[in-house]
N, C-alpha and C positions, 0 to 999 in steps of 0.2 A: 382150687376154683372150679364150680360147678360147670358143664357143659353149656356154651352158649348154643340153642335153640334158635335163638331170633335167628339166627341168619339163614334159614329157613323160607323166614316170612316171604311172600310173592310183596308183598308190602313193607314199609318204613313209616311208624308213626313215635316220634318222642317228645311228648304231654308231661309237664308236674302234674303230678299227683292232684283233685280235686277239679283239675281244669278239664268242663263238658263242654267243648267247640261246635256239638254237632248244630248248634241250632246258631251261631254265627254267621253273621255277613260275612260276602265277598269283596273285597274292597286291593285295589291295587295296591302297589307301592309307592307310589306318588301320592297316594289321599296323605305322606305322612312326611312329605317333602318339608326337611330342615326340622324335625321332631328325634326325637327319638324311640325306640319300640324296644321294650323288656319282654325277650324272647320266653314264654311260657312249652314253647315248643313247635316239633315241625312236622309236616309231611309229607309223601308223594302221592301225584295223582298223575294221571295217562298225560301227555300232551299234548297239542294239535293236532301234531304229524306221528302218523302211526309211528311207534317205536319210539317216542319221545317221550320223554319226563318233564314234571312242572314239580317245582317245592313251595310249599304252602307252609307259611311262618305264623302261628298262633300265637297272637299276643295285643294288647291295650283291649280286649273284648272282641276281637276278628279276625278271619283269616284272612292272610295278606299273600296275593300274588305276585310272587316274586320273579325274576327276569329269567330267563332259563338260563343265562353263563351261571345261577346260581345254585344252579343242581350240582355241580362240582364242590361246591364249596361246602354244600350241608352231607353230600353223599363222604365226603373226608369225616365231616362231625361225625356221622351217623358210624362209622365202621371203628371212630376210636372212642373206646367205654369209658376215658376219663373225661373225654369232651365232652359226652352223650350225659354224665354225673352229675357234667359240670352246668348246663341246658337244666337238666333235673331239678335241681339245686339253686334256679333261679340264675346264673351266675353271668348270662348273655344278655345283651342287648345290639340293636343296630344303631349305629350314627350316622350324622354325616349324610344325610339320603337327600340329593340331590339331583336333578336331570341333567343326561349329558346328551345334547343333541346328535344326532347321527350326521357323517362328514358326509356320508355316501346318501343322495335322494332315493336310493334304493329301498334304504335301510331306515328303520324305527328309531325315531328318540328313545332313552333308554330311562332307565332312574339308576343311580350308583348308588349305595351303601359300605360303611363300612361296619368290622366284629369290632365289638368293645366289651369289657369286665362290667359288669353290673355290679 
């Protein structure tokens, strides 16, 4: 197996083949509440709070901004190559995406999703 390189990258971006995002809407994850979205791929960008991460899910024609608990969950895809194949490959989708109110008046309603096999 050839030397992986990407890991490198100051960046994380994993696109099928053919898919050009750059000129996509921003669109939350609630515009997609009780749908579901065939993950074409994902990325990172800065986050609010210096030193924070945001993962941006490309897919049904948009980029979709997703919760930050969900930088854990694509930073897992992103570091394993059969997952990242598998994203490639057409093989992800989200379900299930739903709001889950916040218990604490502190704290932000959220939108849930779940990983599903496409």
């Amino acid at each position: 197996m050839a030397f992986n390189f990407r890991k490198f990258n100051k960046g994380t971006k994993v696109c099928r083949e053919g898919v050009d995002n750059k000129d996509y809407d921003f669109v939350g994850l609630g515009s997609f509440e009780g749908e579901e979205i065939h993950v074409d791929g994902f990325f990172f960008t800065p986050g609010y709070n210096e030193g924070e991460r945001q993962v941006v899910v490309i897919g049904e024609g948009v980029n979709i901004n997703m919760p930050g608990r969900a930088v854990d969950d694509f930073d897992k895809i992103a570091a394993d190559p059969e997952a990242v194949e598998a994203v490639l490959n057409g093989e992800l989708k989200l379900v299930d995406i739903h709001l889950v109110k916040a218990k604490d008046k502190k704290k932000k309603d959220t939108y849930s999703y779940t990983f599903a096999n496409a």
